[in-house]
C-alpha positions in Angstrom: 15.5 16.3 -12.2 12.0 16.6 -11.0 11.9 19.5 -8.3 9.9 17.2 -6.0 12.6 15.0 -5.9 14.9 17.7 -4.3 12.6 17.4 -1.1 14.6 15.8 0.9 14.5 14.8 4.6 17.5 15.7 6.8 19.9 12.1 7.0 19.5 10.6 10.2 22.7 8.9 10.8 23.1 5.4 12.5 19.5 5.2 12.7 19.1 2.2 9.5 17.2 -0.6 11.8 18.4 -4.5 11.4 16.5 -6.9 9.6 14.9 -9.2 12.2 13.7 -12.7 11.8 10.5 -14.8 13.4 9.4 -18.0 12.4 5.6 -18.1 12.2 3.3 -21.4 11.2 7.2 -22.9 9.8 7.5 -20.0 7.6 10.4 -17.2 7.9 9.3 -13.5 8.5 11.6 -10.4 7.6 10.8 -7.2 9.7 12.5 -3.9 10.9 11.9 -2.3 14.0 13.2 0.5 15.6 12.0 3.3 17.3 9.9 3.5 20.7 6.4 4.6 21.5 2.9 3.8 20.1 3.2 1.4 17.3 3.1 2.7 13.4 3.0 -0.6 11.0 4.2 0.0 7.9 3.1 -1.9 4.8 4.5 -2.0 1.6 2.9 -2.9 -2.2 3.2 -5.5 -4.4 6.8 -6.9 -5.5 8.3 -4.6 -3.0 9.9 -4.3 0.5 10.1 -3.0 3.9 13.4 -0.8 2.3 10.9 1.3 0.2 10.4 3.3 3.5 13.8 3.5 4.4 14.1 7.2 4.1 11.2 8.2 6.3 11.4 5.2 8.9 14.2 7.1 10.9 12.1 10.7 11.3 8.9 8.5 12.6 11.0 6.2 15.0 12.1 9.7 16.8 8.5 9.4 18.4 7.4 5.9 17.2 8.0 2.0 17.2 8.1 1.5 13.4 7.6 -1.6 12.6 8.4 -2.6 8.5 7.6 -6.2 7.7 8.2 -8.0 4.3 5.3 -9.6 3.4 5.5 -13.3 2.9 6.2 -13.7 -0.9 8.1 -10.4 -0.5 11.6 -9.1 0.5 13.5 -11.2 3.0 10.3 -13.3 4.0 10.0 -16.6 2.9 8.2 -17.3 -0.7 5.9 -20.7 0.1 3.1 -22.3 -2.2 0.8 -20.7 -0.2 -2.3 -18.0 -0.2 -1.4 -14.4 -1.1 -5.2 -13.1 -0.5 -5.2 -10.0 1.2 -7.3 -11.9 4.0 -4.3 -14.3 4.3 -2.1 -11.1 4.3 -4.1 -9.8 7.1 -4.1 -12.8 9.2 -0.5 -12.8 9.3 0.0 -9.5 10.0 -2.3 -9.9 13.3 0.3 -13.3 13.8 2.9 -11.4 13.6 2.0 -8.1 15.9 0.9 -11.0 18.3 4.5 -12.7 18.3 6.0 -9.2 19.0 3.3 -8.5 22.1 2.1 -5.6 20.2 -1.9 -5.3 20.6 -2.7 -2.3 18.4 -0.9 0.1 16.2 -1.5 2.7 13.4 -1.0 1.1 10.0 0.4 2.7 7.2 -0.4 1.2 3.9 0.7 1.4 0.5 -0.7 0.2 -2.6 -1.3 -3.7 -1.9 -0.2 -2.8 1.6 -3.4 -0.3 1.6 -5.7 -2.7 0.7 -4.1 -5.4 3.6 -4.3 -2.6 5.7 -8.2 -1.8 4.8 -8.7 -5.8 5.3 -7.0 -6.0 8.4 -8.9 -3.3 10.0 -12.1 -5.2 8.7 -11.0 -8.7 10.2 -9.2 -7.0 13.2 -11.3 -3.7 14.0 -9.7 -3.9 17.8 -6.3 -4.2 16.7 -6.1 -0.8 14.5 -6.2 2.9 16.1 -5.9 4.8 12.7 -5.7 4.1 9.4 -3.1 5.6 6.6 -3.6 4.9 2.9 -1.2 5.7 0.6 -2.0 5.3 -3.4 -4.2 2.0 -2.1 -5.8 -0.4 -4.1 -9.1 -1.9 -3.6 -10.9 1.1 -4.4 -12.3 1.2 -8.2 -11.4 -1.7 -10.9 -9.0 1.4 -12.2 -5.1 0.0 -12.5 -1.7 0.8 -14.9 -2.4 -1.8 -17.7 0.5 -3.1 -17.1 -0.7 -4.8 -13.9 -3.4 -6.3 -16.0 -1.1 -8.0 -18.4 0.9 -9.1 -15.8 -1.9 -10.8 -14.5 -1.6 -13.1 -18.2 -0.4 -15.6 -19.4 1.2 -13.8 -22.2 3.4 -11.3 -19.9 3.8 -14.2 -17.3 6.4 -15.9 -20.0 8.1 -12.5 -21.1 8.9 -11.5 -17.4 10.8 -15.0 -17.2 13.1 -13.3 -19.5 14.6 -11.2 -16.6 16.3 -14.5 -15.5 18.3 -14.4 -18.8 21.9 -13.2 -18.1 22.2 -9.4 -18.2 18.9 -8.8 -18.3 18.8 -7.5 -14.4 21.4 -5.4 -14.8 20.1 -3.6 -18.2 16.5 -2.8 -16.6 18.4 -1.2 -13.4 20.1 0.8 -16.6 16.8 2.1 -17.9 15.7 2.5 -14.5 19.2 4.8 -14.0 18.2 6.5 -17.6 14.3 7.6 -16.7 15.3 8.8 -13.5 17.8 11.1 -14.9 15.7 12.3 -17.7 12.5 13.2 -15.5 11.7 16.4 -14.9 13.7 17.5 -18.1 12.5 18.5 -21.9 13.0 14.8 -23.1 10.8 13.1 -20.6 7.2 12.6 -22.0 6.0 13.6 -18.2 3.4 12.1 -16.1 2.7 9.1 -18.7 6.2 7.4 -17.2 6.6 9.5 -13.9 6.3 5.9 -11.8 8.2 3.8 -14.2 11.9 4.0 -12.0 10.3 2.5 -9.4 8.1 -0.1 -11.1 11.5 -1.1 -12.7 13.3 -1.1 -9.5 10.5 -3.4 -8.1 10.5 -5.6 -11.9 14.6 -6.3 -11.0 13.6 -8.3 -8.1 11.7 -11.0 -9.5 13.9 -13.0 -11.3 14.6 -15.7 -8.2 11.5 -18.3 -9.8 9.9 -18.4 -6.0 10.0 -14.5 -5.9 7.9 -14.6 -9.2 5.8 -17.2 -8.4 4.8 -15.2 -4.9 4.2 -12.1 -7.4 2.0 -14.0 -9.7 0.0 -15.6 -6.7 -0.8 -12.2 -4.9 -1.5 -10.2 -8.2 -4.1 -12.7 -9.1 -5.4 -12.5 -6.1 -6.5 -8.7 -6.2 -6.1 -8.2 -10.4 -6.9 -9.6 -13.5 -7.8 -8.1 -17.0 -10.6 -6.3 -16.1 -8.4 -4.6 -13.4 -9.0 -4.4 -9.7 -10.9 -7.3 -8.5 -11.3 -6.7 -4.5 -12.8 -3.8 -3.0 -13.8 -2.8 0.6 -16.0 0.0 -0.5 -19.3 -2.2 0.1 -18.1 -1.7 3.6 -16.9 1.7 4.3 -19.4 1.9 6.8 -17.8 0.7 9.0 -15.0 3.2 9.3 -17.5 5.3 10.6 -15.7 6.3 14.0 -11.8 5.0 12.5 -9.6 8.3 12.2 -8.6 7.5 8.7 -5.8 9.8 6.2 -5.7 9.4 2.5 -2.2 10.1 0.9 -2.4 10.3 -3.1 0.1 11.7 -5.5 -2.0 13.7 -8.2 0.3 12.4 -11.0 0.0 8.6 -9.9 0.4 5.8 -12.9 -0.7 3.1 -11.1 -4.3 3.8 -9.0 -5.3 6.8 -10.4 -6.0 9.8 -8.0 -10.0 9.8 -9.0 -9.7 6.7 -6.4 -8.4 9.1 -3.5 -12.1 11.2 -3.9 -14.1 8.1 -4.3 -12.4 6.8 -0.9 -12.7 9.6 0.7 -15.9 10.9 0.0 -17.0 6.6 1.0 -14.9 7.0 4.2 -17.3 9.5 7.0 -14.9 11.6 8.1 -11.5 10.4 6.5 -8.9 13.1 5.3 -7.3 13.5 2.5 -4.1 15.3 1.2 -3.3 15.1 -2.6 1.0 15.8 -3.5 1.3 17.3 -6.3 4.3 16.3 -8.9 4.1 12.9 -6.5 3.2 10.0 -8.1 2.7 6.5 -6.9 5.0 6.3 -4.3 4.3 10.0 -3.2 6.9 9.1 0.1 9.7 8.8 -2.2 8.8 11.8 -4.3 8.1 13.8 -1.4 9.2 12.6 1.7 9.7 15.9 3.5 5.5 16.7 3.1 4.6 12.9 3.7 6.2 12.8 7.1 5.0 16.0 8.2 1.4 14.9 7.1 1.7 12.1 8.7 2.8 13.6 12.0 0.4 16.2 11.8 -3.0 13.4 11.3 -1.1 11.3 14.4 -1.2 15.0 16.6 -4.5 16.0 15.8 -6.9 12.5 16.1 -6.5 10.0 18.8 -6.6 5.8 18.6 -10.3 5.2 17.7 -11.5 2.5 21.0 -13.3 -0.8 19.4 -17.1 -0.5 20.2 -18.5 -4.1 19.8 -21.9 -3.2 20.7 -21.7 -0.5 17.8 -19.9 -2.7 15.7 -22.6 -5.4 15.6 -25.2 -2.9 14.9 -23.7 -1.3 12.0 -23.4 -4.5 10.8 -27.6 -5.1 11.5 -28.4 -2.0 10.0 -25.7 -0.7 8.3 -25.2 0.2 4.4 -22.4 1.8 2.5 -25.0 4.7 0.6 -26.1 7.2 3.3 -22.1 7.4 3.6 -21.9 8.7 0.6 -21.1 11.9 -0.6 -23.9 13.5 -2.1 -21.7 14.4 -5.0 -23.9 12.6 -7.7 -20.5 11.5 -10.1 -18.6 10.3 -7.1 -21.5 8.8 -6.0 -22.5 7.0 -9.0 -18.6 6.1 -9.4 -18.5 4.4 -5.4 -22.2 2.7 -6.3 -21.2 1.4 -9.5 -17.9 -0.3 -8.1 -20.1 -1.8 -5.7 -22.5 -2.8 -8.2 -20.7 -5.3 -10.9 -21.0 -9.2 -10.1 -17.4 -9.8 -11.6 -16.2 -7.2 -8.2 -15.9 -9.1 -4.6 -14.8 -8.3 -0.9 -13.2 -10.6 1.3 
């Protein structure tokens, strides 16, 4: 068992909040709530759902209003023929917040859910205090090559083979099997050290409109060249945004090189690296991720929207003087940028 593992929080009994339902633009949302004071959103990553937070959202609800939503496509939510860009994403998240009377909050994101997170603090600047990135994507074109096939035809048809009986259950086997063997003399270490989770996240997509939502919002942010969005032609604009980048420094998926390049892009942003964490670095190390996270929330207050400033960084304002004068992170942040084939929303 990997010793990181064994970081545990203490169980908070009776504290698991209730899935909760609202109908927005005729489509069914999934959220949990629970908690009381200022508002920390909580988004999750591709294929996954509000659960993967289950084992921190007690310990932040003590002083908190959590709020965990499944993103449409995802979870609980409904799964329409609809668009998974992570504009859309961010749209509904501000639709959502706005059904609940909430006006502002802290958002937490994760993976995808960093990136909708980065977007809806671009589209929404008055809506977000702080900002929390954990393993995010739309950073650098960097991403597991998995994702990449996925993003295929040629994958698309093998993952319809998880609707084939017993196929579910024998990938939550293997799941069962790498978990047990990480951390010990057999396992080939940080090559597969995210693979029980990617699994766990693969054994949901059989349902057809569950895959179908998958394929929609990975195409919308990946394709074989990797990572198609970024926000780094805008990091300017985080200028005065208190902003704390989580990374695990064995992550599979978004490598950790992308934590430097954000945060050296970011004026002013923090960043804390976990080590034997990988890319969910709050299930591998839930103890230090809370604690992080309380300490960034003690230490900076909500950042108030300046629309005067606002509209003259956007006059005047360009991502390089942000950057670090580090000339490999630099070149890295510039040449991201750069590339026709990238874009930002």
């Amino acid at each position: 068992m990997n010793p990181s593992r064994l970081r545990r929080l203490r169980p908070v009994p009776d504290t698991e909040p209730q899935l909760t339902f609202r109908t927005i633009h005729g489509h069914r949302r999934a959220f949990r709530m629970t908690g009381e004071g200022p508002t920390l959103l909580l988004l999750h990553g591709i294929g996954d759902n509000s659960t993967t937070w289950t084992e921190i959202t007690p310990h932040l609800a003590e002083n908190y209003t959590v709020i965990a939503p499944d993103l449409l496509g995802h979870g609980h939510s409904d799964k329409p023929r609809a668009d998974y860009s992570v504009a859309a994403y961010a749209n509904g998240i501000r639709d959502l917040l706005s059904t609940l009377g909430i006006d502002h909050a802290t958002v937490i994101g994760h993976s995808l859910g960093g990136g909708i997170a980065m977007q809806f603090a671009y589209q929404f600047p008055h809506m977000v205090d702080r900002l929390i990135l954990v393993s995010t994507g739309g950073i650098t074109k960097d991403v597991h090559p998995l994702l990449r096939l996925a993003a295929t035809p040629i994958l698309n048809e093998a993952l319809k083979l998880l609707r084939l009986p017993g196929a579910v259950p024998a990938m939550r086997w293997v799941g069962t099997m790498l978990t047990r063997l990480h951390g010990t003399p057999l396992h080939p270490g940080a090559a597969l050290h995210d693979t029980p989770d990617l699994v766990r996240i693969l054994t949901e997509l059989p349902d057809p409109t569950a895959y179908e939502a998958y394929l929609r919002t990975l195409r919308a942010v990946v394709d074989w060249h990797g990572q198609a969005v970024t926000m780094l032609d805008r990091c300017y604009l985080t200028a005065s945004l208190p902003i704390q980048l989580i990374w695990g420094d064995r992550d599979t998926v978004i490598p950790v090189s992308h934590a430097h390049t954000a945060h050296t892009s970011m004026p002013g942003s923090r960043l804390d690296t976990f080590p034997d964490a990988g890319h969910f670095p709050f299930r591998d190390d839930p103890l230090r991720f809370v604690h992080t996270i309380e300490k960034f929330l003690s230490e900076t207050r909500p950042s108030p929207f300046d629309e005067a400033r606002w509209r003259q960084l956007l006059n005047t304002g360009t991502v390089q003087p942000t950057l670090t004068p580090d000339a490999s992170t630099r070149a890295t942040a510039l040449d991201t940028i750069g590339p026709p084939e990238r874009k930002a929303t």
